[in-house]
C-alpha positions as CSV (number, residue, x, y, z in Angstrom):
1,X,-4.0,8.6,-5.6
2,X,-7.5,10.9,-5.6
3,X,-6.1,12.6,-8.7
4,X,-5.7,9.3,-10.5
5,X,-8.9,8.6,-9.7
6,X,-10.5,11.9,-10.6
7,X,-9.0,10.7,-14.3
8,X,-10.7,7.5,-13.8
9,X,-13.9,9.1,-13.2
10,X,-13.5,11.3,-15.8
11,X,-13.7,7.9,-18.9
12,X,-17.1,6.6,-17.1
13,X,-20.9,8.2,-16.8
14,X,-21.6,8.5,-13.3
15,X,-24.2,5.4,-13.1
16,X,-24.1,2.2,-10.7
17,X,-23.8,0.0,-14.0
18,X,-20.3,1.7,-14.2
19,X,-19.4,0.3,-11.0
20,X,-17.2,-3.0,-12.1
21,X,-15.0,-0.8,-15.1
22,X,-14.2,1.5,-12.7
23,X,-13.1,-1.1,-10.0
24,X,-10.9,-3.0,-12.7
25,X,-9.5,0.4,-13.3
26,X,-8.3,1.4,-9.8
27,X,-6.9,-1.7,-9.4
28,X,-5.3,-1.7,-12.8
29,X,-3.8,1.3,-12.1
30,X,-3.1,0.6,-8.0
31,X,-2.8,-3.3,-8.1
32,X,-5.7,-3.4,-5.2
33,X,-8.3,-1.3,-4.0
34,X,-8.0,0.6,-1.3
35,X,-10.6,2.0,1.4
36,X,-9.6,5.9,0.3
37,X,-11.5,4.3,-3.3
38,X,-14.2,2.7,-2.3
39,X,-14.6,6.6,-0.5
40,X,-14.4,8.0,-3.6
41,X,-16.2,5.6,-6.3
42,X,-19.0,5.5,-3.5
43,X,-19.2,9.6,-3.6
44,X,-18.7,9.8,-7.3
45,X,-21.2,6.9,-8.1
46,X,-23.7,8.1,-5.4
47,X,-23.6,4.3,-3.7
48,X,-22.9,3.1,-0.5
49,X,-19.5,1.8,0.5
50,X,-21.2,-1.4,1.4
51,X,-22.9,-1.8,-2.0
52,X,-19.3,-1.6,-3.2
53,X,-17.8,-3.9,-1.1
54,X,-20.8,-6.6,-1.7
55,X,-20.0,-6.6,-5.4
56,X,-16.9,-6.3,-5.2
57,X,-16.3,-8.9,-2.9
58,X,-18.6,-11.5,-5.2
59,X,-15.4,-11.3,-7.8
60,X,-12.2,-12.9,-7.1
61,X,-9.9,-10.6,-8.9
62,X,-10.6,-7.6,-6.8
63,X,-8.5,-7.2,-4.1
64,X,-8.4,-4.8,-0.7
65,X,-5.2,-4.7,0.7
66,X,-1.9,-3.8,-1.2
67,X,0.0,-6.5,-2.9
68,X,3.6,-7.7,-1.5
69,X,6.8,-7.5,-4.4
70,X,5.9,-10.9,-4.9
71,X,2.4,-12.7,-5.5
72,X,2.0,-16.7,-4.5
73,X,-0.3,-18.6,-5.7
74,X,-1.2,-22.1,-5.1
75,X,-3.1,-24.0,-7.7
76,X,-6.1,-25.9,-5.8
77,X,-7.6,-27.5,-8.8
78,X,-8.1,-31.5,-8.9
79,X,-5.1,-32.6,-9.6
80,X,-3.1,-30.3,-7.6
81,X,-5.3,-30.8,-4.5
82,X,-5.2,-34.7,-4.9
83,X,-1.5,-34.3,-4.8
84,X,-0.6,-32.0,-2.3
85,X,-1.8,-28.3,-3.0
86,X,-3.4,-27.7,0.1
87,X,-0.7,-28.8,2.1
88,X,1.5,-26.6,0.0
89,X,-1.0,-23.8,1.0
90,X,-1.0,-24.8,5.0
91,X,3.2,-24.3,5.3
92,X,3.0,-21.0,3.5
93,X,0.2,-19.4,5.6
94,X,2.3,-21.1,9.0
95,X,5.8,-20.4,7.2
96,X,4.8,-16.5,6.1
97,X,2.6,-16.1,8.9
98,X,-0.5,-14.9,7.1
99,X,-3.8,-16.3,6.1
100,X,-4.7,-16.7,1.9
101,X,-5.6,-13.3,0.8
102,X,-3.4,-11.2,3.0
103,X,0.2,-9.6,2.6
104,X,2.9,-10.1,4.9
105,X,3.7,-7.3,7.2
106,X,7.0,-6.8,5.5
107,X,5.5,-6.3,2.1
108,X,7.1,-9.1,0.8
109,X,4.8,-11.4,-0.5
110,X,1.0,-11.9,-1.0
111,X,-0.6,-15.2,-0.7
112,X,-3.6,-16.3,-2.7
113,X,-5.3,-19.5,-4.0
114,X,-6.7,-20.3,-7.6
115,X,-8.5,-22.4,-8.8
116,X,-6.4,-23.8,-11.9
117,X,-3.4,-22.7,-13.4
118,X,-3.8,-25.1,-16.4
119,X,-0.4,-27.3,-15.4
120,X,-2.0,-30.6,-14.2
121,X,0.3,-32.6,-15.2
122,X,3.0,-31.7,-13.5
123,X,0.8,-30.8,-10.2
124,X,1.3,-29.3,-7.9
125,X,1.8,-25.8,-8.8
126,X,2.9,-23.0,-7.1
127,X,3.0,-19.8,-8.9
128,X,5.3,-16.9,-8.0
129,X,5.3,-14.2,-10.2
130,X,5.4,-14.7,-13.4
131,X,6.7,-17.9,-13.0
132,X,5.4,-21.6,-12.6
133,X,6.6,-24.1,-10.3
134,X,5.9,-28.1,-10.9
135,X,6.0,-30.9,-9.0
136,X,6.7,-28.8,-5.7
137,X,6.9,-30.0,-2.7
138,X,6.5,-28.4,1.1
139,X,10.7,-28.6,1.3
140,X,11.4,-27.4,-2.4
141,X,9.0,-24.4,-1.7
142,X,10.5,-23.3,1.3
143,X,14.1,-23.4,-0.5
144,X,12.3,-21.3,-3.8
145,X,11.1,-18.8,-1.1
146,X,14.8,-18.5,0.2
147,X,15.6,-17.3,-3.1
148,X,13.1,-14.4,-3.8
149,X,14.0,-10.6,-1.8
């Protein structure tokens, strides 16, 4: 990882204004960011880890722990929410045993909420993947969960 990172450094000036590009790079490149960077963008960047962490933190699409092989999300938007999404969201925290944001211990699936994935009429959505699922209910989605590794 540090030598990755070392490249990383080497596209960007070493000023705070650099920190965001750098973030969406490490995670580009690592699919989250980890504590080792945030170490070394604080060092390289002359910041504090807590800067980091309190801009970071401000933007959804960073994230701090590793992703699973498979990434749920659950579309909270209006219509999904008026029909169900947050129920949806309920039986795959009790069901995988993790809270929105985290990764299960197995590595097997991260759990996130979004805002809208653009499929209102045929809420609610589930997305795992690259793939969308309409119309879902608590007992389709714990048959579709049977089905992924």
């Amino acid at each position: 990882m540090s030598d990755t990172i070392d490249l990383i450094f080497e596209k960007y000036e070493r000023a705070q204004d650099q920190l965001i590009p750098i973030l969406q790079e490490v995670q580009r490149q690592y699919g989250y960011v980890s504590p080792e960077a945030v170490k070394k963008i604080s060092r390289y960047l002359k910041i504090t880890e807590n800067q980091i962490y309190g801009v970071s933190s401000f933007y959804a699409q960073f994230r701090f722990s590793a992703p699973g092989r498979h990434s749920i999300r659950v579309c909270l938007g209006t219509a999904c929410h008026v029909r169900g999404g947050a129920t949806l969201l309920e039986m795959l925290e009790r069901e995988l045993d993790i809270k929105c944001g985290d990764t299960t211990s197995d590595k097997r699936f991260d759990l996130d909420r979004v805002a809208c994935l653009g499929c209102c009429a045929l809420s609610p959505v589930v997305q795992i993947d690259k793939d969308i699922y309409s119309r879902m209910t608590v007992t389709k989605l714990a048959e579709l969960l049977k089905s992924y590794e």
